[in-house]
C-alpha positions in Angstrom: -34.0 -216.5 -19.7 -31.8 -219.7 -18.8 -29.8 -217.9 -16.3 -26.8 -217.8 -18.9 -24.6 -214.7 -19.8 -25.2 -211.6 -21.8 -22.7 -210.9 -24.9 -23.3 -208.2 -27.4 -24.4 -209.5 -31.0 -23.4 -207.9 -33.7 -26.2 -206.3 -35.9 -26.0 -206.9 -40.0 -24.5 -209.9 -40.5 -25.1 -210.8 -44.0 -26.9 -214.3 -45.0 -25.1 -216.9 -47.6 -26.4 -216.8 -51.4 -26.1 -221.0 -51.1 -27.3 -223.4 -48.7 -26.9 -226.9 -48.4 -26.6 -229.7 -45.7 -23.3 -231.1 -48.0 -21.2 -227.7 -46.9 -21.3 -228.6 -43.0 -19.4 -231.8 -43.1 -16.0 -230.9 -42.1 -16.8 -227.6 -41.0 -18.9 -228.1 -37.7 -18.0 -230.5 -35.0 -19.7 -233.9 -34.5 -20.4 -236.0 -31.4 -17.9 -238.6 -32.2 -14.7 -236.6 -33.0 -11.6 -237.1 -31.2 -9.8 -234.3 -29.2 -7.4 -233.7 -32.2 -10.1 -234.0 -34.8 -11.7 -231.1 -32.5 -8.7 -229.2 -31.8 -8.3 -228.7 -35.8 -11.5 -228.1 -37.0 -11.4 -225.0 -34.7 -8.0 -224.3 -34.8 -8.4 -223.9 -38.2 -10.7 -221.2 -38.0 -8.2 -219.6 -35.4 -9.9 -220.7 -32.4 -8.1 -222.0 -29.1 -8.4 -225.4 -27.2 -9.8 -222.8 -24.1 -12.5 -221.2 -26.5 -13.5 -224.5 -28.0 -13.9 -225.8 -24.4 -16.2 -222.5 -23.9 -18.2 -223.2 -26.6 -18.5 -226.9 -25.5 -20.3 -225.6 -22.3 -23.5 -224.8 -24.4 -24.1 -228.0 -24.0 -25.5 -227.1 -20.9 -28.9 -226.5 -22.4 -30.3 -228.7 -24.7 -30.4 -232.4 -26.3 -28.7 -235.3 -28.3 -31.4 -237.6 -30.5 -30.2 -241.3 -29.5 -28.6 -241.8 -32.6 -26.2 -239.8 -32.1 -24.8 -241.5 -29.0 -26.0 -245.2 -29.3 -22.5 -246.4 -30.1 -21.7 -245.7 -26.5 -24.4 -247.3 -24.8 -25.2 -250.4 -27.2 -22.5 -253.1 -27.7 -19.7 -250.7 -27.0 -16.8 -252.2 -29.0 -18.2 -255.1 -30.5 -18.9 -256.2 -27.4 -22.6 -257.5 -26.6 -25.9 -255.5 -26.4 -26.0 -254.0 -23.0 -22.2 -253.1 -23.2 -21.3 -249.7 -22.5 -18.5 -247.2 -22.7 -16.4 -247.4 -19.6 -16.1 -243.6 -19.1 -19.5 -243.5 -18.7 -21.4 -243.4 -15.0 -22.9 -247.2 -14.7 -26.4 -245.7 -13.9 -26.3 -243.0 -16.4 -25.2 -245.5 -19.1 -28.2 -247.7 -17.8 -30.6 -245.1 -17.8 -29.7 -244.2 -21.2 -30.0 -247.5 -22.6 -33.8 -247.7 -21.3 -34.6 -244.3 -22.5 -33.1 -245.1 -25.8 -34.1 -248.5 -26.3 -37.0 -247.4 -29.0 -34.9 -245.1 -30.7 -34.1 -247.3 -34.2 -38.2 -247.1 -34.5 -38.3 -243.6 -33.3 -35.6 -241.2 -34.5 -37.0 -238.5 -32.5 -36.3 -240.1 -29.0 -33.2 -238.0 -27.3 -31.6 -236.8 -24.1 -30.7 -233.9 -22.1 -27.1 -233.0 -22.8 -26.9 -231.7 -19.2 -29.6 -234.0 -17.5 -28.5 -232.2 -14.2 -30.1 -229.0 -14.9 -31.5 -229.3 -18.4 -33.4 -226.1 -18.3 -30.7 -223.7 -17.0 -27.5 -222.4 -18.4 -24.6 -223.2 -15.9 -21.7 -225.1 -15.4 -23.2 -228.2 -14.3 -22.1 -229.5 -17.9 -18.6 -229.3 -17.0 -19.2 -231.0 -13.6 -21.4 -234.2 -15.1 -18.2 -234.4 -17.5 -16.3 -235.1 -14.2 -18.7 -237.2 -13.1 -18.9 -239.6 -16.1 -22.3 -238.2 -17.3 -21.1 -236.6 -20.6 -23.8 -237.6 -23.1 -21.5 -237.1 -26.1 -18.3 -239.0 -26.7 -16.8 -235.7 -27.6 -17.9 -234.4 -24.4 -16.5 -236.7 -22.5 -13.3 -236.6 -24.4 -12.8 -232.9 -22.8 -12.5 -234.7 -19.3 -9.9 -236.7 -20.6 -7.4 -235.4 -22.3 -4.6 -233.5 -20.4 -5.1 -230.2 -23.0 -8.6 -229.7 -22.4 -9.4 -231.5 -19.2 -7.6 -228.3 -16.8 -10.3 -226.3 -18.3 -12.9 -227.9 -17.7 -11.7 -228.8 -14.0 -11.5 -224.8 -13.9 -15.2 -223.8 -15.5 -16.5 -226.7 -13.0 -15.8 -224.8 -10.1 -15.5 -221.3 -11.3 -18.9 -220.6 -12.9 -17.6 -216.6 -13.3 -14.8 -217.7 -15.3 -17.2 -219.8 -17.7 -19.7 -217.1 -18.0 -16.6 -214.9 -19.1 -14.6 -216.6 -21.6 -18.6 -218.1 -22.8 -19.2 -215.0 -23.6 -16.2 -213.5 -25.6 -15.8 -216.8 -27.8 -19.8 -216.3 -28.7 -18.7 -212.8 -29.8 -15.4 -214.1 -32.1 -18.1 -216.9 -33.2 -20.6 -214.4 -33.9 -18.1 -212.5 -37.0 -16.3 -215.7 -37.8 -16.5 -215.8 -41.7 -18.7 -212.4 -42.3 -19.8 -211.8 -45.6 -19.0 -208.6 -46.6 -19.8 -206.7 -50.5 -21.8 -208.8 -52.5 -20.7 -212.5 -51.0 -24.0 -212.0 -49.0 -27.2 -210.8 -48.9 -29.9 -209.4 -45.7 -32.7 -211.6 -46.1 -36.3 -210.1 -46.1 -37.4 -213.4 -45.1 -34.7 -215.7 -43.2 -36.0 -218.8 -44.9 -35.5 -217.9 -48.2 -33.2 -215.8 -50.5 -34.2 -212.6 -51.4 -33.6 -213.5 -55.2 -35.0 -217.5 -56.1 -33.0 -217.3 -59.0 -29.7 -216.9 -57.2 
């Protein structure tokens, strides 16, 4: 629907027996993580630096609440206020810090991850990195470092090649960690477990 490309999902995956928001620190990326804080966490579940740049791109579609970002675009280092990260666009950065200005009183106040082309799945993501107009600092960090920033420099003019390695790391992602005999269950009802007992 975005303009984005197809991948084949796999059908039957089962769902956990336990959720809870505890279990996803340290096993998802966050915002603020460095390059080698990123390279691990998906290293680790035997993804490469170009898949975890791949995956990065669906940030293309999308948004960040403030919070999430603030650090960058409010007293940047301990400096005052209005100070900003440096790797950020000057008008981006200044944008932001209007749009955002509410956002301690209102949590729900965010931005586009790609505010090029919000609404369709591309590569303009890996161009705004270029460009300074990563919303994320770990976003940003892709542009920067001399192990991911070739990539991106690569899906930024190659849109093809994007789509293409997109679209086999959503299919390793898709039967990462499987649950197979009784470690899972098919919901009848994906909000619940099956069993409230369990």
């Amino acid at each position: 629907m975005l303009g984005g490309p197809f991948f084949d999902v796999r059908l039957g995956r089962k769902d956990a027996l336990a959720s809870t928001a505890a279990s996803v620190v340290g096993n998802l990326p966050s915002p603020n993580m460095t390059i080698d804080q990123l390279i691990s966490i998906f290293a680790n579940r035997k993804f490469t630096v170009q898949e975890m740049v791949a995956l990065s791109g669906a940030h293309t579609v999308g948004f960040s609440h403030c919070n999430e970002f603030a650090s960058r675009i409010y007293g940047f280092n301990g400096g005052p206020r209005d100070a900003y990260d440096p790797s950020l666009n000057a008008q981006f950065a200044q944008a932001l810090q209007k749009a955002c200005a509410n956002y301690v009183k209102d949590p729900t106040i965010a931005a586009f991850n790609d505010v090029m082309t919000p609404g369709k799945f591309d590569n303009m993501y890996y161009q705004n990195l270029l460009r300074g107009l990563g919303l994320l600092a770990s976003d940003t960090a892709l542009a920067a470092d001399p192990r991911t920033k070739p990539i991106v420099e690569l899906y930024a003019t190659n849109q093809t090649a994007f789509f293409k390695d997109f679209s086999h790391a959503m299919e390793k992602l898709s039967v990462f960690g499987v649950k197979t005999g009784r470690k899972g269950e098919i919901r009848r009802r994906c909000d619940e477990f099956n069993n409230l007992s369990t």
